[in-house]
C-alpha positions, 0 to 999 in steps of 0.5 A: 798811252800818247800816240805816236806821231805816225800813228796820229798823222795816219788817223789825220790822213784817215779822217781826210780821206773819209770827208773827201769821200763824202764831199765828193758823194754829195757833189755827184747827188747834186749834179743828179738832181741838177739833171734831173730838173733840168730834164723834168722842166724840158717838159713843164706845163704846157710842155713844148710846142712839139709835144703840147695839144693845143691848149686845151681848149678845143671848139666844142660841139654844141648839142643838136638844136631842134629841128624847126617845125615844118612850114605849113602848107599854103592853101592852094588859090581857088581857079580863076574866073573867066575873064577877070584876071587870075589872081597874083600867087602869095608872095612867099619870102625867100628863106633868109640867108646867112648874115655876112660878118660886119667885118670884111675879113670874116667870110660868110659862115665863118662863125662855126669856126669862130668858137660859136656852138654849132652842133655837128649832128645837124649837117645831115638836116636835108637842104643843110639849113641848119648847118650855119649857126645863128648869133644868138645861140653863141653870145660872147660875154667876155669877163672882166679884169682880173688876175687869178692865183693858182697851186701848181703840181707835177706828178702830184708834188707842189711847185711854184704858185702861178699867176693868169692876168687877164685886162681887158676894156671891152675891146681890147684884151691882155693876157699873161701867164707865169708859172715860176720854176724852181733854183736858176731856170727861171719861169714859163711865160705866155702872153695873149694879146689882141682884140673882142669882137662879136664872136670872141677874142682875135688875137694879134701876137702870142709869145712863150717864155720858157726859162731863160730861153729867147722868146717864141712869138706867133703873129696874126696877119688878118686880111688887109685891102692892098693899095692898088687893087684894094683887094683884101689878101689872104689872112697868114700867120708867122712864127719866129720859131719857123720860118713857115707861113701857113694860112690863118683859120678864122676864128683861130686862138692861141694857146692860151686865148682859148682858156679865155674864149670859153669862158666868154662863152660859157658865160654869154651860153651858160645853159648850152655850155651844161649840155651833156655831150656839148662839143666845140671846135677850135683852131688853135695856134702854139708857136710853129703850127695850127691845128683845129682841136675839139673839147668835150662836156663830160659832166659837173665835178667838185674840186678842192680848192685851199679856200673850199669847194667849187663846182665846175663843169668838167671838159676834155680834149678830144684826141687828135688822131688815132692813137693820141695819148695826150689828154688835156681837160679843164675845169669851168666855173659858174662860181667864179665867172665862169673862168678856169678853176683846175687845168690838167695835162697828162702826157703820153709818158704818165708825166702830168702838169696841174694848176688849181684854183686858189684865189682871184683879184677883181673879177667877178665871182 
C-alpha cells in the first residue's frame, strides 16, 4: 500500500535528524583531533625552550690520560775545588705553560670549555698539571657539506621526514634543520650560523621557527676592543625571547651546533671518542638561557635504518640536576663521517621525539 503523506514527511524528518546527528558527531571528532595535535606539536622535538635540555650534546668528559713519568733525578754536581770557581748549576727549563689562544677573545685555558676532551679525573694530579688540555688530544675535523634525510616518529608513530643542511668552506658554517608538521602548523626550523676555528665552531646567531610562530633568535656578542681604550669587553649574549643579557661562556654552542661539534671531534679524536666512559662538557645556548650540559659514551649500538645496518657509538645526556627526567641521547657514526645517524629525546612525561638516519647527499661516507 502507498504511503500516506504524513507518514512520508516523518520518515523524511527521520532521516534529517539522523544525518544531522552524524554530521554533527563527525564535527566534534574533528575538533578533538584538531586539539589534540595542536597540543601533541606544542611539545615537538626539540620541545620548547622551557622544556628541552640542551641539545643534546653535552661536553664530555674525556677519559683520564696517563699520568706522565716523573722526571728523573739530576745527578747532584761534584764539590767544588778549592779556588777554581764552583760550577754553574744545569739549567733546568721551566715547565712550560699553557698556550694562550691566538685569538684575544679566548683566555688562557679556555679550552676545557671549548668542547676539547678534558678528563675531569686529572684535577686531583698533585700541582694540577695535568689539569689544561693539550691541542693534539682534541683535533677538530669538521666534516664536509652535506644535507641528511631522516625518519621522524613521536611516541613510535611516523611523522614527517626532516632535513639537517650542513654548508660549510673550512671557515665559515651554515646549519639548517626542518622537521615538517602535519595539516596547517607549519614546520620546526633551527638555523646555526657562525665560523670554524681551532677548536670547533663558534657560532654568531641561532634562530627557531616553530609552526607558524615569529622566530626566536639568540645572538653571540664575543668580545670586541672598544675605540677608546682598545679594551676588549666582556663577550654577552642576547636573545629576542627575553630581554636578559647574560654573559657568553667560551666555547658555547647552540642547540644544534653542538650535534655539529661532536662530530668535528669525533672524527679529528675518533679513538678517544670510543673510550668507555668518555665525558664532554659543553655550555649550550637554546633561546632564552645557557647552561653547561655533559654527554656520555655509553657503548656501540646498531641501528636500523631503511637502507640497513649502521653501527654507532651511543651517548647520553647526563642529567642536569637531582631529579631530571628528561633524557636526551644521540647516536654517532664512523660510517658516515661521524655525523648523527638516530636522535632520541625522551620527556619527563613518557612523551618522546626521534629522528633516524635514512639517507645523505654529499658528504663523506
Amino acid at each position: 500500500m502507498p504511503r500516506s503523506p504524513e507518514e512520508r514527511t516523518a520518515t523524511r524528518a527521520r532521516r534529517w535528524r539522523r544525518w544531522g546527528l552524524i554530521a554533527l558527531a563527525v564535527l566534534v571528532a574533528h575538533g578533538i583531533a584538531v586539539v589534540w595535535i595542536a597540543r601533541n606539536h606544542q611539545m615537538a622535538w626539540p620541545p620548547e625552550p622551557e622544556q628541552i635540555i640542551p641539545t643534546l650534546l653535552l661536553q664530555p668528559e674525556p677519559v683520564k690520560p696517563p699520568v706522565p713519568p716523573a722526571p728523573k733525578a739530576q745527578p747532584k754536581p761534584a764539590p767544588p775545588k778549592p779556588r777554581p770557581a764552583p760550577p754553574e748549576p744545569a739549567h733546568t727549563p721551566a715547565p712550560a705553560a699553557v698556550p694562550a689562544s691566538e685569538n684575544s677573545n679566548i683566555p688562557v685555558g679556555a679550552a676545557a670549555n671549548t668542547g676539547m676532551i678534558r678528563d675531569l679525573g686529572s684535577e686531583s694530579v698533585e700541582g694540577g698539571e695535568n689539569n689544561a688540555p693539550s691541542a693534539p688530544e682534541a683535533r677538530f675535523s669538521p666534516p664536509p657539506s652535506t644535507t641528511l634525510h631522516y625518519a621522524t616518529y613521536v611516541n613510535g608513530v611516523r611523522n614527517e621526514d626532516g632535513v639537517i643542511r650542513w654548508t660549510t668552506d673550512g671557515k665559515t658554517y651554515t646549519l639548517s634543520v626542518e622537521i615538517p608538521l602535519p595539516l596547517f602548523f607549519g614546520s620546526l626550523a633551527f638555523r646555526s650560523n657562525g665560523v670554524i676555528d681551532t677548536y670547533g665552531l663558534t657560532p654568531a646567531r641561532y634562530e627557531e621557527v616553530r609552526g607558524r610562530r615569529q622566530p626566536d633568535v639568540t645572538t653571540f656578542h664575543y668580545a670586541q676592543a672598544t675605540p677608546a681604550s682598545g679594551v676588549a669587553g666582556a663577550p654577552t649574549i642576547t636573545f629576542t625571547r627575553t630581554p636578559n643579557v647574560l654573559p657568553l661562556p667560551v666555547g658555547t654552542q647552540d642547540r644544534f651546533s653542538v650535534f655539529l661539534q661532536l662530530t668535528g671531534l669525533a672524527r679529528g679524536n675518533p679513538e678517544r671518542f670510543t673510550s668507555p666512559g668518555l665525558t664532554l662538557e659543553i655550555p649550550i645556548a637554546d633561546t632564552d638561557s645557557v647552561e653547561v650540559a655533559r654527554v656520555q659514551h655509553v657503548g656501540e649500538d646498531t641501528i636500523d635504518t631503511p637502507g640497513g645496518t649502521i653501527h654507532a657509538q651511543h651517548f647520553i645526556r647526563l642529567p642536569r640536576r637531582e631529579g631530571d627526567q628528561r633524557r636526551v641521547e644521540i647516536w654517532l657514526s664512523a660510517e658516515r663521517g661521524w655525523l648523527p645517524v638516530r636522535l632520541r629525546q625522551t620527556e619527563p612525561s613518557g612523551m618522546q621525539f626521534e629522528l633516524v638516519y635514512q639517507s645523505q647527499e654529499g658528504g663523506q661516507p
